[in-house]
C-alpha positions as a printed NumPy array, in Angstrom:
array([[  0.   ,   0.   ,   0.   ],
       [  1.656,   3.494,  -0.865],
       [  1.799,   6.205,   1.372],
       [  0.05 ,   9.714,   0.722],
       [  4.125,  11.383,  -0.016],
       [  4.438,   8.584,  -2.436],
       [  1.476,   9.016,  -4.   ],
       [  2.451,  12.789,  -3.916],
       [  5.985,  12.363,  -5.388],
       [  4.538,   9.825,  -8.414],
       [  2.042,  12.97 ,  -9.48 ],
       [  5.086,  15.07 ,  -9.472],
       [  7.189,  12.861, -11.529],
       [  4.258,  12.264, -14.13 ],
       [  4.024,  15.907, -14.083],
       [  7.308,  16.587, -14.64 ],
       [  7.069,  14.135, -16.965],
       [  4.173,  15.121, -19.365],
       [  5.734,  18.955, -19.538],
       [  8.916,  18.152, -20.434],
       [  7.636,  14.877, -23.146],
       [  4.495,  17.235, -24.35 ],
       [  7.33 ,  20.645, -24.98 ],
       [  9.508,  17.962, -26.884],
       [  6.833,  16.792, -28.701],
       [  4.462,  20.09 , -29.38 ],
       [  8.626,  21.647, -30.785],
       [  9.421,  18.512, -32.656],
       [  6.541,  18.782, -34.935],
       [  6.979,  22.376, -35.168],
       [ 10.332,  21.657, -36.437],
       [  9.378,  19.004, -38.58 ],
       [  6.535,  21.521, -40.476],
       [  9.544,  24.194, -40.416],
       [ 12.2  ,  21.493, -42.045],
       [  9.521,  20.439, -44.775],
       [  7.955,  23.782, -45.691],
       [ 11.515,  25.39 , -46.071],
       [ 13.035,  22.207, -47.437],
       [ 13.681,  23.948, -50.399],
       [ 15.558,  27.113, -49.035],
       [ 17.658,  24.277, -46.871],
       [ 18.319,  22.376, -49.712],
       [ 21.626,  22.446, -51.365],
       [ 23.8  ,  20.272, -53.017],
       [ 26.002,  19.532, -50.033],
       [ 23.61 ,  18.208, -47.527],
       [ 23.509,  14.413, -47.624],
       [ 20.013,  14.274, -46.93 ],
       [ 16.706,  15.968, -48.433],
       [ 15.413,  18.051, -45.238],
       [ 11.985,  17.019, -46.269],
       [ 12.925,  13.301, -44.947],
       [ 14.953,  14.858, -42.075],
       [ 11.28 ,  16.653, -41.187],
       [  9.581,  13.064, -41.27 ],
       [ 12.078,  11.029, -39.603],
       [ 11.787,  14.076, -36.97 ],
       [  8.269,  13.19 , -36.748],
       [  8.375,   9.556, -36.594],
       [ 11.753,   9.344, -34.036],
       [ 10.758,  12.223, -31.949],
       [  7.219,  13.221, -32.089],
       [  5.371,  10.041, -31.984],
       [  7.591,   8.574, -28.782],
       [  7.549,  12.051, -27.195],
       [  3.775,  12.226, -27.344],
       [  3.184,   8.307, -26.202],
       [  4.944,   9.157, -22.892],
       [  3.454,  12.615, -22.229],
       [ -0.301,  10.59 , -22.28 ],
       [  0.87 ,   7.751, -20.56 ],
       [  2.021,   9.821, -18.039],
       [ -0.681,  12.243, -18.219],
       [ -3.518,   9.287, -17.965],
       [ -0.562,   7.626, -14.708],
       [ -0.497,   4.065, -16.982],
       [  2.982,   1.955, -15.766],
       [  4.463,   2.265, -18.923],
       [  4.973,   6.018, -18.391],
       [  8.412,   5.599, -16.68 ],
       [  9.957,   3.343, -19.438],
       [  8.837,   5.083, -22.08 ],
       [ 10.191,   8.248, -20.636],
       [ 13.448,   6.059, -19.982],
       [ 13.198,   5.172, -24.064],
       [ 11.818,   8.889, -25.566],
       [ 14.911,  10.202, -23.607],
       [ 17.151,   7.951, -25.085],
       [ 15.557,   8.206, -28.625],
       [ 16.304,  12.317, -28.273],
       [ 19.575,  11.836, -26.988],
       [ 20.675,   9.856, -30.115],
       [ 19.054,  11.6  , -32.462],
       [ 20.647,  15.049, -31.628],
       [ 23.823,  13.329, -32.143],
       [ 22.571,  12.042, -35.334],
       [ 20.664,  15.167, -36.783],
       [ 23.802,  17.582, -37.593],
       [ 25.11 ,  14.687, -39.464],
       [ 22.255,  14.09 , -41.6  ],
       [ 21.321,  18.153, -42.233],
       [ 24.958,  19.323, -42.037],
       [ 25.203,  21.858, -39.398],
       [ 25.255,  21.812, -36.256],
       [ 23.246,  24.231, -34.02 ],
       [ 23.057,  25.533, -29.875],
       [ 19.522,  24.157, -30.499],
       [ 21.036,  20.519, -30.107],
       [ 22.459,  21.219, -26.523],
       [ 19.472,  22.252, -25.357],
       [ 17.708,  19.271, -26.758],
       [ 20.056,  16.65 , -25.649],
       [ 19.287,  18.232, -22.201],
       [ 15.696,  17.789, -22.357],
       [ 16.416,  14.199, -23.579],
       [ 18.122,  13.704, -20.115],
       [ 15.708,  15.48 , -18.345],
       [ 12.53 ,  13.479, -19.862],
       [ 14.623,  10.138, -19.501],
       [ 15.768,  10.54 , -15.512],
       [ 11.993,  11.982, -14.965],
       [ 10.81 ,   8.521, -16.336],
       [ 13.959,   6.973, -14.076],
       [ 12.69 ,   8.484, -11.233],
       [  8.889,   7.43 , -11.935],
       [ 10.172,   3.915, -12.395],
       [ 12.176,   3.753,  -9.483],
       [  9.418,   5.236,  -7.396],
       [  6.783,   2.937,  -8.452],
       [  9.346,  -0.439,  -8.715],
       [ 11.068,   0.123,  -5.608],
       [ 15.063,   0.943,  -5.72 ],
       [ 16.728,  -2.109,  -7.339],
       [ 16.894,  -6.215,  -7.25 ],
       [ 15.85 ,  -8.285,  -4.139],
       [ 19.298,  -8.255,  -2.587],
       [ 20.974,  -5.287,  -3.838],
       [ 19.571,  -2.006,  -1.874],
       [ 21.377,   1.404,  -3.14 ],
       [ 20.097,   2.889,  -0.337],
       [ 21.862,   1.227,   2.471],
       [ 25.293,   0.596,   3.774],
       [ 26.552,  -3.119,   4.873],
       [ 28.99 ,  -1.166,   7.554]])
């Protein structure tokens, strides 16, 4: 049975949670319409990619995962935390991927890969709250001294 300041702390976390998925969400498809409506000011013959694709993998890599955790969160299903855990993952790579595939890199990307940490501890936190700390037999939380 959970307390009431557990109860407290998972609302926080799923909070927490559905701001920072739902912000990386709501921006990545506002980037993706930006990429593909100026795809063809972008485009040039030295980017590797067409920035029309780069738009609809942003969609498809970002968006959709982003969105999944901010309303599992938001509704408090169990598969908030690991798809937090996963979305912030997914962000974290693809920032390292994007510049490659457009061909610039921007302070944009920072930020980003920050919010990937963010959203991926926040679904850490959730999981660890609602799992308990770690494996029968291996407690972070105490000292064998």
């Amino acid at each position: 049975m959970s307390t009431f300041q557990q109860r407290r702390a998972q609302r926080a976390r799923r909070a927490a949670l559905v701001g920072g998925a739902g912000f990386v969400a709501f921006l990545s498809l506002v980037g993706a319409v930006d990429l593909i409506g100026r795809g063809a000011e972008l485009g040039s013959p030295q980017l590797p990619v067409s920035p029309v694709l780069v738009g609809l993998l942003l969609v498809v890599v970002i968006g959709v995962p982003m969105t999944t955790t901010a309303e599992l969160a938001l509704r408090g299903r169990t598969g908030a935390a690991g798809a937090g855990m996963g979305s912030g993952l997914l962000l974290l790579g693809w920032v390292a991927i994007q510049p490659l595939l457009v061909g610039q890199a921007h302070w944009l990307h920072l930020a980003f890969g920050l919010l990937g940490v963010f959203v991926g501890l926040t679904g850490f936190s959730l999981y660890r709250l609602t799992h308990g700390p770690g494996p029968a037999g291996f407690r972070f939380d105490t000292s064998p001294a």
